[in-house]
TIMARPA-550245 format. One line per field, with one value per residue: chain; residue number from 1; x, y, z of N, C-alpha, C in turn. Coordinates in nm, 4 decimals, padded with zeros to 6 digits, m for minus. Layout:
BEGIN
mol = c(A ...);
seq = c(NUM ...);
n_c1 = c(X ...);
n_c2 = c(Y ...);
n_c3 = c(Z ...);
ca_c1 = c(X ...);
ca_c2 = c(Y ...);
ca_c3 = c(Z ...);
c_c1 = c(X ...);
c_c2 = c(Y ...);
c_c3 = c(Z ...);
// end
This chain:
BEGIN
mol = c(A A A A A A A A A A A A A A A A A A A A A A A A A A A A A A A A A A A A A A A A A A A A A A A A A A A A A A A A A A A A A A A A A A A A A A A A A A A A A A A A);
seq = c(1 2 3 4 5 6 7 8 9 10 11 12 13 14 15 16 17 18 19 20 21 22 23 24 25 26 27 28 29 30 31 32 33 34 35 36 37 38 39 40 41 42 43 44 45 46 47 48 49 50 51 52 53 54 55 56 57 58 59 60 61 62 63 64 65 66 67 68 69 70 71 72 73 74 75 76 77 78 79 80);
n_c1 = c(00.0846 00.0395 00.1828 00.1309 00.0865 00.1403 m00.0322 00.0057 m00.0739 00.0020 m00.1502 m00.2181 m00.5052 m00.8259 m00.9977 m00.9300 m01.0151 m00.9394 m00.7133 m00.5700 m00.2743 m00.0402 00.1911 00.3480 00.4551 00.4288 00.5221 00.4436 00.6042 00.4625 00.4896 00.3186 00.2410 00.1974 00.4371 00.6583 00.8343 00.9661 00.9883 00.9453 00.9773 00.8669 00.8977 00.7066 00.6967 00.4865 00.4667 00.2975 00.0764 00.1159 m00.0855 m00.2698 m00.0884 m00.0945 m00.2533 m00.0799 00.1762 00.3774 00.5908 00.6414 00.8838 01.0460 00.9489 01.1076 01.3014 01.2552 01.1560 00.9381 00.6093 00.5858 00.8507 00.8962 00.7261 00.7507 00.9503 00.7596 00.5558 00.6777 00.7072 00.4941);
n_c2 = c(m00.1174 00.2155 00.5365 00.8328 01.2076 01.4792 01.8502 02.1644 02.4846 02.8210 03.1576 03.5060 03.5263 03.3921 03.4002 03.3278 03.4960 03.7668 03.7945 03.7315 03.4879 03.2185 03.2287 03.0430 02.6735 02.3646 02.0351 01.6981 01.3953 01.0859 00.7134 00.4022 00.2896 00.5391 00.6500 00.9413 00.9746 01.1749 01.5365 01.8718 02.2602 02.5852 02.9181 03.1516 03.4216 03.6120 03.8471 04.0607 04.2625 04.0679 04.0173 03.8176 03.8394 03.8424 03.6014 03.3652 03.4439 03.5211 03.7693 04.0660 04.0776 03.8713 03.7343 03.8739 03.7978 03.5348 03.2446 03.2900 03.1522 03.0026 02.9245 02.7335 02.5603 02.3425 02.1181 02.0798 01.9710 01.7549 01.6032 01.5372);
n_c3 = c(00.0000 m00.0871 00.0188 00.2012 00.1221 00.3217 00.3093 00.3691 00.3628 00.4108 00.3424 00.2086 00.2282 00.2323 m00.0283 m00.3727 m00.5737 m00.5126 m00.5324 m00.3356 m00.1947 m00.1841 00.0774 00.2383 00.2068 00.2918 00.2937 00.4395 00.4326 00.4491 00.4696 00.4535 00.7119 00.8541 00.9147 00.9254 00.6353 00.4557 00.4602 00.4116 00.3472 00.2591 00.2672 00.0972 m00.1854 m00.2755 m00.3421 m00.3272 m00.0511 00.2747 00.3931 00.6594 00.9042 01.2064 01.1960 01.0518 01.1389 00.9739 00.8263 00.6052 00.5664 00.6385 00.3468 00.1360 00.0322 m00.0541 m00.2428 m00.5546 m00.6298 m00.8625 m00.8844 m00.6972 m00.7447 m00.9703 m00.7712 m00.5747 m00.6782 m00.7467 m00.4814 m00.4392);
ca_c1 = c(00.0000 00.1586 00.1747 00.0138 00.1669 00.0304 00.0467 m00.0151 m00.0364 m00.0497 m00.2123 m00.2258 m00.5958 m00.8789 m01.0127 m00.8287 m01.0709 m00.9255 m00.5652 m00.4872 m00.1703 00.0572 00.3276 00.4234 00.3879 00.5084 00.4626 00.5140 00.5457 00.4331 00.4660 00.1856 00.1808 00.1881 00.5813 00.7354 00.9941 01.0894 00.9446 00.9953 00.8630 00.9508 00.8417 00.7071 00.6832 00.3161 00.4349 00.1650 00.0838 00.1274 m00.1923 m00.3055 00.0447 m00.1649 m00.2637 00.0168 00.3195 00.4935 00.5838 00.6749 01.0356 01.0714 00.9459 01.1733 01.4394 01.1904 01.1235 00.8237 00.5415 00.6325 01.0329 00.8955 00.5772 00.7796 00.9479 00.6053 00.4557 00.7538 00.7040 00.3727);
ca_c2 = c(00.0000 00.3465 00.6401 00.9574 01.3145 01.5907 01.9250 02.2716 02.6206 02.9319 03.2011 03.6166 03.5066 03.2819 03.4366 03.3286 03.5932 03.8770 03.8147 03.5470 03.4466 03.1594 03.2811 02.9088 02.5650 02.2158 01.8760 01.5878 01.2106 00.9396 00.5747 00.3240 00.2832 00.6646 00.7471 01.0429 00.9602 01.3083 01.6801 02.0088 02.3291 02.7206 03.0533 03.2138 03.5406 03.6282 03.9260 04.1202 04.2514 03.9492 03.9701 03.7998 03.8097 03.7667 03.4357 03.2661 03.4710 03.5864 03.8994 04.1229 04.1122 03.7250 03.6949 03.9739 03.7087 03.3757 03.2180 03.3295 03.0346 02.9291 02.8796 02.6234 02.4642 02.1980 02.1070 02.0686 01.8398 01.6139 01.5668 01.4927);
ca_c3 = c(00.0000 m00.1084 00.1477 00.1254 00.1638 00.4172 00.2522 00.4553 00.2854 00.4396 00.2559 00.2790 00.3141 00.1809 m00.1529 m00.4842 m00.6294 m00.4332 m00.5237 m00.2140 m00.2878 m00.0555 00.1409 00.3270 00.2085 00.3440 00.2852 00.5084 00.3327 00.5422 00.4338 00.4687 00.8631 00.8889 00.9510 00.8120 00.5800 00.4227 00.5156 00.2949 00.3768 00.1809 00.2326 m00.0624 m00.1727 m00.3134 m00.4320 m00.2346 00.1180 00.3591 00.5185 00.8119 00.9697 01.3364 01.1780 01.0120 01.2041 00.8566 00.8093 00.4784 00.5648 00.5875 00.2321 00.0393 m00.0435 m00.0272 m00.4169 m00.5683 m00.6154 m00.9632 m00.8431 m00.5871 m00.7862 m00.9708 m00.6727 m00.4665 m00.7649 m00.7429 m00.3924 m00.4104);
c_c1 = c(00.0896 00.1141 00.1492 00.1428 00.0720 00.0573 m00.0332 00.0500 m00.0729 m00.0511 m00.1935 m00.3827 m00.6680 m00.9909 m00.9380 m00.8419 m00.9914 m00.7958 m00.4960 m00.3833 m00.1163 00.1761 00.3929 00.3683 00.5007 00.4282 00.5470 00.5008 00.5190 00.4380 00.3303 00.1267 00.2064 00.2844 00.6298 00.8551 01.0438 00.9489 01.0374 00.9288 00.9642 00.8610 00.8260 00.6490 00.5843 00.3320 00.3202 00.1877 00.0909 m00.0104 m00.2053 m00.1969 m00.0185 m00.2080 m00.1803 00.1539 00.3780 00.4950 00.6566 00.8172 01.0870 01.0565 00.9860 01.2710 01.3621 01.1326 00.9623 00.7202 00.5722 00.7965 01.0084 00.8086 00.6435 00.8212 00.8545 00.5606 00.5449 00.7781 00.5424 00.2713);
c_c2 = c(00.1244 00.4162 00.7371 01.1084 01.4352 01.7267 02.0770 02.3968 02.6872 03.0805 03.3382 03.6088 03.4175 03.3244 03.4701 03.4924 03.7572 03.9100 03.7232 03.4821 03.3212 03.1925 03.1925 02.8030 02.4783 02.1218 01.8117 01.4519 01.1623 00.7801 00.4756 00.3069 00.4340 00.7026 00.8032 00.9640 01.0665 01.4514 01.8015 02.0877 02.4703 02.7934 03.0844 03.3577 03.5660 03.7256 04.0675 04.1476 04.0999 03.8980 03.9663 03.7678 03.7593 03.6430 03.3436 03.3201 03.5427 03.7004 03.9470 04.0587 03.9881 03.7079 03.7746 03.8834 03.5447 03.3956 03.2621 03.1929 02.9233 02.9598 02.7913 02.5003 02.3633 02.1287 02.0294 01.9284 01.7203 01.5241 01.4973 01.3758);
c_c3 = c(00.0000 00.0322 00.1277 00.1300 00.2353 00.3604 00.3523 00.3813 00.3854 00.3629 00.3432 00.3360 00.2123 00.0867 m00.2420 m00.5640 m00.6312 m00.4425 m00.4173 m00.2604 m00.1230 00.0161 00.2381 00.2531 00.1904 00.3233 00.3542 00.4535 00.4290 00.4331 00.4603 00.5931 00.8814 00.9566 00.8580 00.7676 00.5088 00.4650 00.4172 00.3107 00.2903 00.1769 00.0778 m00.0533 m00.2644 m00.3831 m00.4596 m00.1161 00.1612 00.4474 00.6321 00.9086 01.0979 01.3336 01.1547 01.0844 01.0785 00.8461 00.6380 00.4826 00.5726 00.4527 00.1560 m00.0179 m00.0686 m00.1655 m00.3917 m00.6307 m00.7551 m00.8977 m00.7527 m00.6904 m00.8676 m00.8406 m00.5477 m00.5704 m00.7483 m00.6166 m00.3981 m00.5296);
// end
């Protein structure tokens, strides 16, 4: 039986519509009995205000040097 992958974005907020862009996302693998076997996580830079910094913690100034979502998005697919 294969193993799945856990994946966790955090977002400036939660309408694509509106411009919502991601500014965190990690994936954790697990194997079939549910142990991690690899973990990968990367700021991203949206390219936009940051948002709900009180929600996710990030601030502008973390993501001035962090890849922008296409410089990660192969990356992400090959993990997953």
């Amino acid at each position: 039986m294969p193993g799945f992958a856990v994946i966790d974005f955090e977002t400036t907020g939660l309408v694509p519509e509106r411009a919502d862009r991601v500014v965190e996302v990690g994936v954790v693998l697990l194997d079939s009995a549910g142990r991690r076997e690899e973990a990968w996580t990367t700021l991203v830079n949206p390219m936009r205000d940051v948002g709900a910094t009180h929600i996710h913690g990030i601030t502008g100034a973390e993501l001035l040097d962090a890849p922008r979502f296409e410089d990660v998005s192969d990356q992400l697919l090959e993990l997953v």
